[in-house]
C-alpha positions as CSV (number, residue, x, y, z in Angstrom):
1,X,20.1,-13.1,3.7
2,X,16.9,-12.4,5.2
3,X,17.0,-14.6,8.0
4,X,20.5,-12.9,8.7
5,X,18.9,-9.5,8.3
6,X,21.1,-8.7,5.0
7,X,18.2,-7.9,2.9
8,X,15.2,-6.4,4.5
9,X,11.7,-6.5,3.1
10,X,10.0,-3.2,2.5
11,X,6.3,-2.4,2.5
12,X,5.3,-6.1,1.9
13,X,1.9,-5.6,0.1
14,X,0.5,-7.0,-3.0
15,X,1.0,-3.8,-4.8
16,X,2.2,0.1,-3.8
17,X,-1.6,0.6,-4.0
18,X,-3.1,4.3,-4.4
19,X,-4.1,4.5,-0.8
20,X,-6.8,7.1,-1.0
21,X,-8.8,5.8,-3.4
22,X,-9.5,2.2,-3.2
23,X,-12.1,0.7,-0.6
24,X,-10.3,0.4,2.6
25,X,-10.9,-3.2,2.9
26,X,-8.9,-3.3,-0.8
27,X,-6.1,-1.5,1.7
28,X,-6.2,-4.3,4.0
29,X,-6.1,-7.5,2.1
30,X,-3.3,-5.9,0.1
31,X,-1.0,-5.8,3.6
32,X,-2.5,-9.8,3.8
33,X,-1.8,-11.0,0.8
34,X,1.9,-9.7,0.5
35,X,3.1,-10.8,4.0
36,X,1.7,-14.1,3.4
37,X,3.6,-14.4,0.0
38,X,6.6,-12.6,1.6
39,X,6.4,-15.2,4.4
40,X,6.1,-18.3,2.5
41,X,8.7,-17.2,-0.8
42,X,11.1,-15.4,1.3
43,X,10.7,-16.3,5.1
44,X,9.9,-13.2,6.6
45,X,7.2,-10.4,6.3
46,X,8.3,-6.4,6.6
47,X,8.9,-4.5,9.2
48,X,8.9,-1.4,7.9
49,X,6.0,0.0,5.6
50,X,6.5,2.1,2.1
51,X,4.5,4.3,0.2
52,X,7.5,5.7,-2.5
53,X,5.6,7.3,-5.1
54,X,1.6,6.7,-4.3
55,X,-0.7,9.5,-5.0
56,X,-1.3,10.4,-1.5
57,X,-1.7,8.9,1.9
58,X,-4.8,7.6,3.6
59,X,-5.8,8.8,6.9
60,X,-6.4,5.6,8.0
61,X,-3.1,4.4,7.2
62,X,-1.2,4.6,10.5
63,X,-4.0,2.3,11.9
64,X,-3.4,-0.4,9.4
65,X,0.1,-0.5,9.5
66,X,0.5,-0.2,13.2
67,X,-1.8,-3.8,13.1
68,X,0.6,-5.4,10.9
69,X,3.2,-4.9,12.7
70,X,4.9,-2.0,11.5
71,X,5.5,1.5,13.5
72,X,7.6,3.3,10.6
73,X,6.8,4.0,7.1
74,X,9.3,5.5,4.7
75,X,7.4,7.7,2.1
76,X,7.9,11.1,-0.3
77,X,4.7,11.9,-1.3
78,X,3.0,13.8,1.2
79,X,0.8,16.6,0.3
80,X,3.3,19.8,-0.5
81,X,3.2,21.2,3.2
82,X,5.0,19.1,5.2
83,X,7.9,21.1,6.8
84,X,10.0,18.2,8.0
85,X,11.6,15.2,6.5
86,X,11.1,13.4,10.1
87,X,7.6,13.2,11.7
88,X,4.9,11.3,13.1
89,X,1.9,10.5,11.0
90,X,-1.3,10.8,13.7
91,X,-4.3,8.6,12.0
92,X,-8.2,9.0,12.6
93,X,-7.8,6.6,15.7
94,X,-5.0,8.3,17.3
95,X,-2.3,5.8,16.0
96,X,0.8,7.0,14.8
97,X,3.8,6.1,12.7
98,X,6.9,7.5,12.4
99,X,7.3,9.0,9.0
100,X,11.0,10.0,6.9
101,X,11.0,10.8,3.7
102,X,11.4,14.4,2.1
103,X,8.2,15.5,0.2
104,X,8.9,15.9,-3.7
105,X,6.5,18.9,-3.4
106,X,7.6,20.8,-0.2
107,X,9.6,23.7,-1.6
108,X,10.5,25.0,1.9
109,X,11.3,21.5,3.4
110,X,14.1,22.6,5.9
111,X,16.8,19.6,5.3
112,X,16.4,16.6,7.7
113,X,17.6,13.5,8.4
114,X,16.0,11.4,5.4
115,X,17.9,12.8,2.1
116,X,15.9,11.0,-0.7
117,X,15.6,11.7,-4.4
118,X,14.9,9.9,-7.6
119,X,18.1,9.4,-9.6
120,X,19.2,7.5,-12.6
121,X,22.9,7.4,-13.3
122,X,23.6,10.7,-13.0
123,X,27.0,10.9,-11.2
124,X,26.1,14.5,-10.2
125,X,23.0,14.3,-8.6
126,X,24.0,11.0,-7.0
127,X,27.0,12.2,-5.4
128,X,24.8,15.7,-4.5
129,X,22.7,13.5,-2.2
130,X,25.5,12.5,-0.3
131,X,27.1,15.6,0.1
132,X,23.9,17.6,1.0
133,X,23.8,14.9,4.0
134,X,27.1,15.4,5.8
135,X,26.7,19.1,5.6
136,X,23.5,19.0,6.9
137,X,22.7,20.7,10.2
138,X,20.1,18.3,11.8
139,X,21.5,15.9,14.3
140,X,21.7,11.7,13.2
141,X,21.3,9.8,11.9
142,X,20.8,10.4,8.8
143,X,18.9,8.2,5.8
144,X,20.6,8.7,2.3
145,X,18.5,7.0,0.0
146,X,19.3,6.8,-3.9
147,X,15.8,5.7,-5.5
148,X,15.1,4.4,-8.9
149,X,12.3,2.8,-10.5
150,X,14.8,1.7,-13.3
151,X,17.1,-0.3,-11.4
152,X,20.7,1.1,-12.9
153,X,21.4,3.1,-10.0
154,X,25.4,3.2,-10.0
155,X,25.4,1.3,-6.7
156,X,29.4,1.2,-6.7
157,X,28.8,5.0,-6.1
158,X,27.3,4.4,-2.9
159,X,30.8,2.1,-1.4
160,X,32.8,5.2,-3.1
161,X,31.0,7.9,-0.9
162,X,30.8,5.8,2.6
163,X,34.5,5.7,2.1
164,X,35.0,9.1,1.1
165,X,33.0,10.4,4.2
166,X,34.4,7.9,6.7
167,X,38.1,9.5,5.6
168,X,37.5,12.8,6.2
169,X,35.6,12.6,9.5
170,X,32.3,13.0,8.3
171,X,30.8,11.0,10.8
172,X,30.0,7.3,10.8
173,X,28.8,6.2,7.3
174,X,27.5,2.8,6.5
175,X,24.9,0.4,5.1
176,X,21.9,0.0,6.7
177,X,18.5,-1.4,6.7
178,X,15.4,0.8,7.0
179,X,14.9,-0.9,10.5
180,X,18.1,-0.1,11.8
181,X,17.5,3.7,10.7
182,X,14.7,4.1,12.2
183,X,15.5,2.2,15.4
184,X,18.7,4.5,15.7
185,X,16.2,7.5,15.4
186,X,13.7,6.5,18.4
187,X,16.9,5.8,20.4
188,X,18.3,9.5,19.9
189,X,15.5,10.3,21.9
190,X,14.6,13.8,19.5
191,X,11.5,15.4,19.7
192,X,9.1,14.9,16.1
193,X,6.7,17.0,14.5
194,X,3.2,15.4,14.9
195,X,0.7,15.7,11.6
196,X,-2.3,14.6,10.5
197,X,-1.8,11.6,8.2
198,X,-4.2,13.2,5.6
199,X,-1.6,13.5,3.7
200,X,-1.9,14.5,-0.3
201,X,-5.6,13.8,-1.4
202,X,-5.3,16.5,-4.4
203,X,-2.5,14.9,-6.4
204,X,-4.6,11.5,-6.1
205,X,-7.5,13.2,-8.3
206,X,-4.5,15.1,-10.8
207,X,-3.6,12.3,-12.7
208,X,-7.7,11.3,-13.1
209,X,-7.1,9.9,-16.5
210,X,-9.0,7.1,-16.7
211,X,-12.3,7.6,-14.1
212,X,-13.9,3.6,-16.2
213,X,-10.9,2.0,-14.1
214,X,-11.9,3.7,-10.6
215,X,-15.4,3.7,-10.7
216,X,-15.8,-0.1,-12.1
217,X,-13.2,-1.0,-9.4
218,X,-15.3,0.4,-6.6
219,X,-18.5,-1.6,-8.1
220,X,-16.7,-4.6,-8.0
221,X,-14.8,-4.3,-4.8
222,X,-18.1,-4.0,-3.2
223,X,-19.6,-7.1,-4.8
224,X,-16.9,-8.9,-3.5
225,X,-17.1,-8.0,-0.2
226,X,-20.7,-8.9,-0.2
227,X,-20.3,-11.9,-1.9
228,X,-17.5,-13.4,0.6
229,X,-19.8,-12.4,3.5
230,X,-22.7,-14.0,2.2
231,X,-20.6,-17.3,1.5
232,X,-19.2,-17.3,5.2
233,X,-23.0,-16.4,6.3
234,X,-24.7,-19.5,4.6
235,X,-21.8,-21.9,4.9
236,X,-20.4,-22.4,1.6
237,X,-17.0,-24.0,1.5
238,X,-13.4,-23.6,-0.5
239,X,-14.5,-20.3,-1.4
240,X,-11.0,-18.8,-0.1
241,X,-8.9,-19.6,-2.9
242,X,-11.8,-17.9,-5.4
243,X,-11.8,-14.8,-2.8
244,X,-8.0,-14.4,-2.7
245,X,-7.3,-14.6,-6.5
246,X,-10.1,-12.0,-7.0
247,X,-8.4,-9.6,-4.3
248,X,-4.6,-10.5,-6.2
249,X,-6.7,-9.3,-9.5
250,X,-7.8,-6.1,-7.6
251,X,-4.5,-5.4,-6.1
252,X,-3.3,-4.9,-9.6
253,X,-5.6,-2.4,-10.2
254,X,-5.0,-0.9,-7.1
255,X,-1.7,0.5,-7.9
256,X,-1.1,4.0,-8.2
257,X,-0.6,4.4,-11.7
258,X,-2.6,2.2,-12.7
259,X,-5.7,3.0,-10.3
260,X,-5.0,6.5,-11.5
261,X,-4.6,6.2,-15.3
262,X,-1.2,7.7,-15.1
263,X,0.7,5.2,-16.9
264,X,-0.2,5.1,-20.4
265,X,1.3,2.3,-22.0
266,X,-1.3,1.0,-24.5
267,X,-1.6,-2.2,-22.7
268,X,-2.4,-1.0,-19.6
269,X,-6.4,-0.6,-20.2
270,X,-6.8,-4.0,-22.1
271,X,-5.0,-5.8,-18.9
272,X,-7.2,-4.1,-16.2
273,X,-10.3,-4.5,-18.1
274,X,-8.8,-8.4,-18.4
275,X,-8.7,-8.5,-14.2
276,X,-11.7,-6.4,-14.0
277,X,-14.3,-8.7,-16.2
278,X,-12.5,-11.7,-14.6
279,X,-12.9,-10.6,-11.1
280,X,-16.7,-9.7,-11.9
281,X,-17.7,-13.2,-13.1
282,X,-15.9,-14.9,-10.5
283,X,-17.8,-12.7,-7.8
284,X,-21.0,-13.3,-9.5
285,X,-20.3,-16.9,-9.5
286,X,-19.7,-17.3,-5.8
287,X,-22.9,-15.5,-5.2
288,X,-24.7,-18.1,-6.9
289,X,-22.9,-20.6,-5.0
290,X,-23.3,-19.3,-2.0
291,X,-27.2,-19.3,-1.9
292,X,-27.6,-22.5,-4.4
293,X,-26.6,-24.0,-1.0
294,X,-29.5,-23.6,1.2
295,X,-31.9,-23.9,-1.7
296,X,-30.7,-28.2,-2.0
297,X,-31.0,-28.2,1.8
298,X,-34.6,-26.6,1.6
299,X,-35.5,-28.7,-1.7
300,X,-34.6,-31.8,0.6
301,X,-36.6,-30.8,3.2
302,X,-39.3,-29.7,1.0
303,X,-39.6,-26.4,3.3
304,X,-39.6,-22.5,2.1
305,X,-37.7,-20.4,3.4
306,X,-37.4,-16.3,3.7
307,X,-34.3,-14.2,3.1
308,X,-33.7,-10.9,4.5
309,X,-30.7,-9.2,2.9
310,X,-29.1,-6.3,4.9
311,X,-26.4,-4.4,4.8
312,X,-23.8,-5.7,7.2
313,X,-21.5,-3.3,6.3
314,X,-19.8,0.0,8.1
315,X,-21.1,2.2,6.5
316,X,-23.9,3.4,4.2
317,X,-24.3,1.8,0.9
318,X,-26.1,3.8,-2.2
319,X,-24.7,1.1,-4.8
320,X,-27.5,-1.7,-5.8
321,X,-25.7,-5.3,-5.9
322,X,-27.8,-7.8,-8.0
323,X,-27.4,-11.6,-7.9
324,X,-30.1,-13.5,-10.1
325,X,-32.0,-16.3,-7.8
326,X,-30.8,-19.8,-7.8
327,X,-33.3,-22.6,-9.7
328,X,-35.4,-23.3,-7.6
329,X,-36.2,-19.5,-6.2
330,X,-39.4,-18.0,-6.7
Protein backbone atom coordinates (compact mmCIF):
# COMPACT_ATOMS: atom_id res chain seq x y z
CA UNK A 1 0.00 0.00 0.00
CA UNK A 2 2.73 2.32 0.28
CA UNK A 3 4.54 1.59 -2.72
CA UNK A 4 1.05 2.09 -4.53
CA UNK A 5 0.61 5.31 -2.55
CA UNK A 6 -2.56 3.81 -0.50
CA UNK A 7 -1.15 4.67 2.82
CA UNK A 8 1.04 7.61 3.12
CA UNK A 9 3.63 8.11 5.82
CA UNK A 10 3.28 11.30 7.95
CA UNK A 11 5.94 13.23 9.75
CA UNK A 12 8.39 10.21 9.72
CA UNK A 13 10.48 11.06 12.98
CA UNK A 14 11.40 9.05 15.84
CA UNK A 15 8.98 10.81 18.03
CA UNK A 16 6.33 14.06 17.56
CA UNK A 17 9.22 15.77 19.58
CA UNK A 18 8.55 19.19 21.44
CA UNK A 19 10.28 21.19 18.87
CA UNK A 20 11.24 24.19 20.90
CA UNK A 21 12.89 22.83 23.52
CA UNK A 22 15.28 20.10 22.77
CA UNK A 23 18.82 20.83 21.29
CA UNK A 24 18.37 21.32 17.67
CA UNK A 25 20.72 18.64 16.81
CA UNK A 26 18.03 16.30 19.00
CA UNK A 27 15.57 17.84 16.14
CA UNK A 28 17.63 16.56 13.42
CA UNK A 29 18.64 13.01 14.27
CA UNK A 30 14.89 12.51 15.17
CA UNK A 31 13.96 13.35 11.13
CA UNK A 32 17.21 10.61 10.67
CA UNK A 33 16.30 8.05 12.59
CA UNK A 34 12.55 7.71 11.60
CA UNK A 35 13.10 7.86 7.74
CA UNK A 36 15.60 5.34 8.09
CA UNK A 37 13.26 3.04 10.12
CA UNK A 38 10.43 4.15 7.81
CA UNK A 39 12.52 3.21 4.89
CA UNK A 40 13.72 -0.11 5.88
CA UNK A 41 10.14 -1.47 7.83
CA UNK A 42 7.89 0.15 5.44
CA UNK A 43 9.74 1.09 2.06
CA UNK A 44 9.33 4.57 1.92
CA UNK A 45 10.20 7.75 4.07
CA UNK A 46 7.37 10.85 4.36
CA UNK A 47 6.69 13.36 2.28
CA UNK A 48 4.85 15.40 4.19
CA UNK A 49 5.92 16.63 7.73
CA UNK A 50 3.47 16.77 11.07
CA UNK A 51 3.58 18.48 14.19
CA UNK A 52 -0.38 17.52 15.58
CA UNK A 53 -0.32 18.44 19.03
CA UNK A 54 3.49 19.63 19.94
CA UNK A 55 3.90 22.48 22.21
CA UNK A 56 4.94 24.90 19.66
CA UNK A 57 6.97 25.15 16.60
CA UNK A 58 10.60 25.91 16.17
CA UNK A 59 11.80 28.60 14.09
CA UNK A 60 14.27 26.61 12.56
CA UNK A 61 11.79 24.08 11.51
CA UNK A 62 11.08 24.98 7.91
CA UNK A 63 14.86 24.62 7.34
CA UNK A 64 14.99 21.05 8.57
CA UNK A 65 12.16 19.83 6.90
CA UNK A 66 12.80 21.50 3.64
CA UNK A 67 16.39 19.28 3.82
CA UNK A 68 14.52 16.17 4.28
CA UNK A 69 12.66 16.49 1.66
CA UNK A 70 9.45 17.74 2.68
CA UNK A 71 7.85 21.39 1.60
CA UNK A 72 4.46 20.95 3.57
CA UNK A 73 3.82 20.37 7.12
CA UNK A 74 0.24 19.72 8.49
CA UNK A 75 0.09 21.16 12.15
CA UNK A 76 -2.67 22.79 14.75
CA UNK A 77 -0.66 24.19 17.31
CA UNK A 78 0.51 27.42 16.37
CA UNK A 79 0.73 30.20 18.76
CA UNK A 80 -3.08 31.67 19.22
CA UNK A 81 -2.67 34.43 16.32
CA UNK A 82 -2.55 32.87 13.33
CA UNK A 83 -5.44 34.21 11.14
CA UNK A 84 -5.48 31.54 8.45
CA UNK A 85 -5.76 27.90 8.37
CA UNK A 86 -3.46 28.05 5.03
CA UNK A 87 -0.05 29.75 5.12
CA UNK A 88 3.54 29.64 4.62
CA UNK A 89 5.85 29.18 7.54
CA UNK A 90 9.12 31.58 6.74
CA UNK A 91 12.15 30.11 8.96
CA UNK A 92 15.42 32.00 10.24
CA UNK A 93 17.05 31.17 6.77
CA UNK A 94 14.44 32.31 4.59
CA UNK A 95 13.01 28.76 3.93
CA UNK A 96 9.54 28.12 3.91
CA UNK A 97 6.84 25.48 4.13
CA UNK A 98 3.50 25.48 3.38
CA UNK A 99 1.54 25.17 6.50
CA UNK A 100 -2.67 23.82 6.98
CA UNK A 101 -3.93 23.21 9.88
CA UNK A 102 -6.50 25.41 12.02
CA UNK A 103 -4.94 26.64 15.33
CA UNK A 104 -6.78 25.15 18.46
CA UNK A 105 -6.14 28.61 20.05
CA UNK A 106 -7.07 31.12 17.31
CA UNK A 107 -10.53 32.32 18.35
CA UNK A 108 -10.88 34.54 15.21
CA UNK A 109 -9.44 31.97 12.72
CA UNK A 110 -11.54 32.98 9.57
CA UNK A 111 -12.54 29.27 8.17
CA UNK A 112 -10.07 27.86 5.48
CA UNK A 113 -9.35 25.14 3.60
CA UNK A 114 -7.89 22.70 6.39
CA UNK A 115 -11.11 21.80 8.77
CA UNK A 116 -9.38 19.84 11.58
CA UNK A 117 -10.49 18.95 15.06
CA UNK A 118 -9.96 16.41 17.73
CA UNK A 119 -12.90 14.04 17.89
CA UNK A 120 -13.83 10.76 19.49
CA UNK A 121 -17.01 9.10 18.51
CA UNK A 122 -19.08 11.75 18.75
CA UNK A 123 -21.46 11.53 15.72
CA UNK A 124 -22.23 15.22 16.19
CA UNK A 125 -19.13 16.86 16.12
CA UNK A 126 -17.88 14.34 13.49
CA UNK A 127 -20.49 15.10 11.04
CA UNK A 128 -20.10 19.14 12.18
CA UNK A 129 -16.66 18.90 10.54
CA UNK A 130 -17.91 17.97 7.42
CA UNK A 131 -20.59 20.19 7.11
CA UNK A 132 -18.71 23.35 8.25
CA UNK A 133 -16.45 22.37 5.10
CA UNK A 134 -18.92 22.39 2.18
CA UNK A 135 -20.46 25.60 3.41
CA UNK A 136 -17.36 27.09 3.67
CA UNK A 137 -16.61 30.20 1.65
CA UNK A 138 -12.84 29.76 0.81
CA UNK A 139 -12.08 28.29 -2.60
CA UNK A 140 -10.57 24.24 -2.73
CA UNK A 141 -9.64 22.22 -1.88
CA UNK A 142 -10.41 21.65 1.09
CA UNK A 143 -8.67 19.10 3.98
CA UNK A 144 -11.29 17.53 6.33
CA UNK A 145 -9.41 15.84 8.86
CA UNK A 146 -11.05 13.80 11.81
CA UNK A 147 -8.14 13.42 14.46
CA UNK A 148 -7.87 11.06 17.36
CA UNK A 149 -5.16 10.07 19.57
CA UNK A 150 -7.54 7.14 20.66
CA UNK A 151 -7.99 5.45 17.45
CA UNK A 152 -12.03 4.77 17.52
CA UNK A 153 -12.74 7.45 15.21
CA UNK A 154 -16.09 6.16 13.48
CA UNK A 155 -14.33 5.93 10.14
CA UNK A 156 -17.57 4.46 8.37
CA UNK A 157 -18.67 8.07 9.05
CA UNK A 158 -16.27 9.41 6.78
CA UNK A 159 -17.64 6.96 3.44
CA UNK A 160 -21.25 8.15 4.79
CA UNK A 161 -20.43 11.97 4.40
CA UNK A 162 -18.32 11.70 0.90
CA UNK A 163 -21.42 10.21 -0.34
CA UNK A 164 -23.76 12.43 1.17
CA UNK A 165 -21.84 15.51 -0.33
CA UNK A 166 -21.09 13.94 -3.66
CA UNK A 167 -25.24 13.59 -3.98
CA UNK A 168 -26.13 16.79 -3.45
CA UNK A 169 -23.53 18.69 -5.48
CA UNK A 170 -21.31 19.64 -2.91
CA UNK A 171 -18.45 19.50 -4.87
CA UNK A 172 -16.00 16.67 -5.40
CA UNK A 173 -15.43 14.66 -2.16
CA UNK A 174 -13.02 11.91 -1.76
CA UNK A 175 -10.09 10.25 -0.05
CA UNK A 176 -6.92 11.64 -0.15
CA UNK A 177 -3.46 11.58 0.95
CA UNK A 178 -1.90 14.66 2.66
CA UNK A 179 0.43 14.87 -0.58
CA UNK A 180 -2.32 14.98 -2.95
CA UNK A 181 -3.98 17.88 -0.74
CA UNK A 182 -1.34 19.82 -0.66
CA UNK A 183 -0.21 19.26 -4.31
CA UNK A 184 -3.90 20.28 -5.38
CA UNK A 185 -3.33 23.56 -3.31
CA UNK A 186 0.08 24.79 -5.04
CA UNK A 187 -1.69 23.99 -8.28
CA UNK A 188 -4.74 26.43 -7.61
CA UNK A 189 -2.28 28.88 -7.90
CA UNK A 190 -3.90 31.03 -4.55
CA UNK A 191 -1.98 33.54 -2.91
CA UNK A 192 -0.86 32.42 1.10
CA UNK A 193 -0.27 34.46 4.05
CA UNK A 194 3.48 34.47 4.80
CA UNK A 195 4.50 34.12 8.86
CA UNK A 196 7.17 33.76 10.82
CA UNK A 197 7.59 30.14 11.89
CA UNK A 198 8.08 31.23 15.60
CA UNK A 199 5.21 29.79 16.18
CA UNK A 200 3.84 29.05 20.03
CA UNK A 201 6.89 29.30 22.34
CA UNK A 202 4.52 30.16 25.44
CA UNK A 203 2.37 27.00 25.60
CA UNK A 204 5.84 25.00 25.38
CA UNK A 205 6.78 26.58 29.00
CA UNK A 206 2.73 26.10 30.32
CA UNK A 207 2.74 22.56 30.88
CA UNK A 208 6.57 22.97 32.78
CA UNK A 209 5.77 20.22 35.10
CA UNK A 210 8.66 18.45 35.38
CA UNK A 211 11.78 21.08 34.74
CA UNK A 212 14.55 17.39 36.23
CA UNK A 213 13.39 15.93 32.75
CA UNK A 214 14.42 19.06 30.60
CA UNK A 215 17.22 20.27 32.22
CA UNK A 216 19.05 16.68 32.63
CA UNK A 217 18.05 16.16 28.93
CA UNK A 218 19.91 19.19 27.83
CA UNK A 219 23.12 17.99 29.98
CA UNK A 220 23.08 14.81 28.38
CA UNK A 221 22.30 15.80 24.82
CA UNK A 222 25.38 17.90 24.99
CA UNK A 223 27.62 15.16 26.26
CA UNK A 224 26.55 13.22 23.55
CA UNK A 225 27.28 15.40 20.94
CA UNK A 226 30.72 15.86 22.35
CA UNK A 227 31.35 12.50 22.86
CA UNK A 228 30.48 11.34 19.08
CA UNK A 229 32.71 14.26 17.87
CA UNK A 230 35.54 13.28 19.86
CA UNK A 231 35.13 9.47 18.74
CA UNK A 232 35.00 10.60 14.89
CA UNK A 233 38.02 13.09 15.88
CA UNK A 234 40.45 10.38 17.31
CA UNK A 235 39.32 7.52 15.23
CA UNK A 236 37.49 5.20 17.30
CA UNK A 237 35.36 2.65 15.52
CA UNK A 238 31.59 0.88 15.71
CA UNK A 239 30.64 3.70 17.82
CA UNK A 240 27.43 4.28 15.50
CA UNK A 241 25.28 1.72 16.80
CA UNK A 242 26.11 3.08 20.68
CA UNK A 243 25.44 6.77 19.24
CA UNK A 244 22.09 5.87 17.56
CA UNK A 245 20.52 3.89 20.48
CA UNK A 246 21.44 6.79 22.75
CA UNK A 247 19.69 9.40 20.25
CA UNK A 248 16.37 6.53 20.00
CA UNK A 249 16.68 6.87 24.08
CA UNK A 250 16.58 10.75 23.73
CA UNK A 251 13.94 10.78 21.21
CA UNK A 252 11.66 9.34 23.72
CA UNK A 253 12.17 11.94 25.93
CA UNK A 254 11.86 14.34 23.33
CA UNK A 255 8.22 14.07 22.90
CA UNK A 256 5.99 16.60 23.84
CA UNK A 257 4.39 15.40 26.72
CA UNK A 258 6.83 13.77 27.93
CA UNK A 259 9.65 16.48 27.40
CA UNK A 260 7.06 18.71 28.98
CA UNK A 261 5.74 16.76 32.02
CA UNK A 262 2.35 16.89 30.73
CA UNK A 263 1.45 13.42 30.79
CA UNK A 264 1.24 12.17 34.21
CA UNK A 265 0.87 8.65 34.25
CA UNK A 266 2.95 7.42 37.21
CA UNK A 267 5.24 5.50 35.02
CA UNK A 268 6.21 8.09 32.91
CA UNK A 269 9.15 9.58 35.35
CA UNK A 270 10.63 6.05 36.32
CA UNK A 271 10.89 5.32 32.31
CA UNK A 272 12.68 8.57 31.39
CA UNK A 273 14.85 8.55 34.24
CA UNK A 274 15.43 4.63 32.96
CA UNK A 275 16.58 6.28 29.27
CA UNK A 276 18.11 9.08 30.88
CA UNK A 277 20.80 7.14 33.37
CA UNK A 278 21.20 4.70 30.45
CA UNK A 279 21.94 7.26 27.86
CA UNK A 280 24.47 8.97 30.43
CA UNK A 281 26.60 5.82 31.04
CA UNK A 282 26.71 4.86 27.64
CA UNK A 283 27.98 8.58 26.69
CA UNK A 284 30.45 8.42 29.36
CA UNK A 285 31.57 5.13 28.13
CA UNK A 286 32.32 6.18 24.66
CA UNK A 287 34.29 8.99 25.98
CA UNK A 288 36.55 6.74 27.61
CA UNK A 289 36.78 4.82 24.57
CA UNK A 290 37.39 7.27 22.45
CA UNK A 291 40.59 8.68 24.08
CA UNK A 292 41.77 5.15 25.60
CA UNK A 293 42.56 4.91 21.88
CA UNK A 294 45.50 7.22 21.34
CA UNK A 295 46.75 6.50 24.82
CA UNK A 296 47.77 2.34 23.53
CA UNK A 297 49.12 4.04 20.38
CA UNK A 298 51.23 6.58 22.49
CA UNK A 299 52.08 3.73 25.28
CA UNK A 300 53.49 1.84 22.05
CA UNK A 301 55.41 4.42 20.99
CA UNK A 302 56.46 5.33 24.31
CA UNK A 303 55.77 9.15 23.23
CA UNK A 304 53.62 11.94 25.31
CA UNK A 305 51.39 13.58 23.83
CA UNK A 306 49.26 17.07 24.49
CA UNK A 307 45.50 17.52 24.16
CA UNK A 308 43.71 20.68 23.51
CA UNK A 309 40.08 20.38 23.97
CA UNK A 310 37.87 23.14 22.33
CA UNK A 311 34.71 23.73 21.65
CA UNK A 312 33.82 22.78 18.12
CA UNK A 313 30.50 23.56 18.50
CA UNK A 314 28.07 26.58 17.01
CA UNK A 315 27.58 28.14 19.51
CA UNK A 316 28.74 29.14 23.07
CA UNK A 317 28.82 26.63 25.64
CA UNK A 318 28.53 27.62 29.60
CA UNK A 319 27.91 23.77 30.57
CA UNK A 320 31.27 21.99 31.93
CA UNK A 321 31.50 18.22 30.37
CA UNK A 322 33.82 16.00 32.50
CA UNK A 323 35.39 12.73 31.26
CA UNK A 324 37.86 11.12 33.84
CA UNK A 325 41.49 10.42 32.05
CA UNK A 326 42.12 7.03 30.64
CA UNK A 327 44.98 4.76 32.64
CA UNK A 328 47.75 5.77 31.61
CA UNK A 329 46.91 9.81 31.66
CA UNK A 330 48.73 11.93 33.92
Amino acid sequence: YVAEGRVEIGGGMASSLDTNGPNGEGYVRSHLLGSAWTKEHLGGTAKVGELMDTFGISAQSPQIHRQFGMNYLLANRLGGAVESSVFRARGLDGSTLLVAGPDVHSPGLIAGQAHFRMVNSNIEVYDGLFDRAAEAVAEGPHLVLPYDECEHVPWGRSRYHIDRLNGKGKGCWKYSTLLDFFRDLEAAGQEHPVIGCDLNPVLTGCYGLRPFVRLRNRQIETALIEAEKWAVLLGSSGFRETVNECWWNLSYIHSHDIYTGSFPHERVLPEVTCYLDDTERRTAALLQDSFGAPVEQIQERGNTVSVTVYNGLPWERTDLVVCPLPEGWN
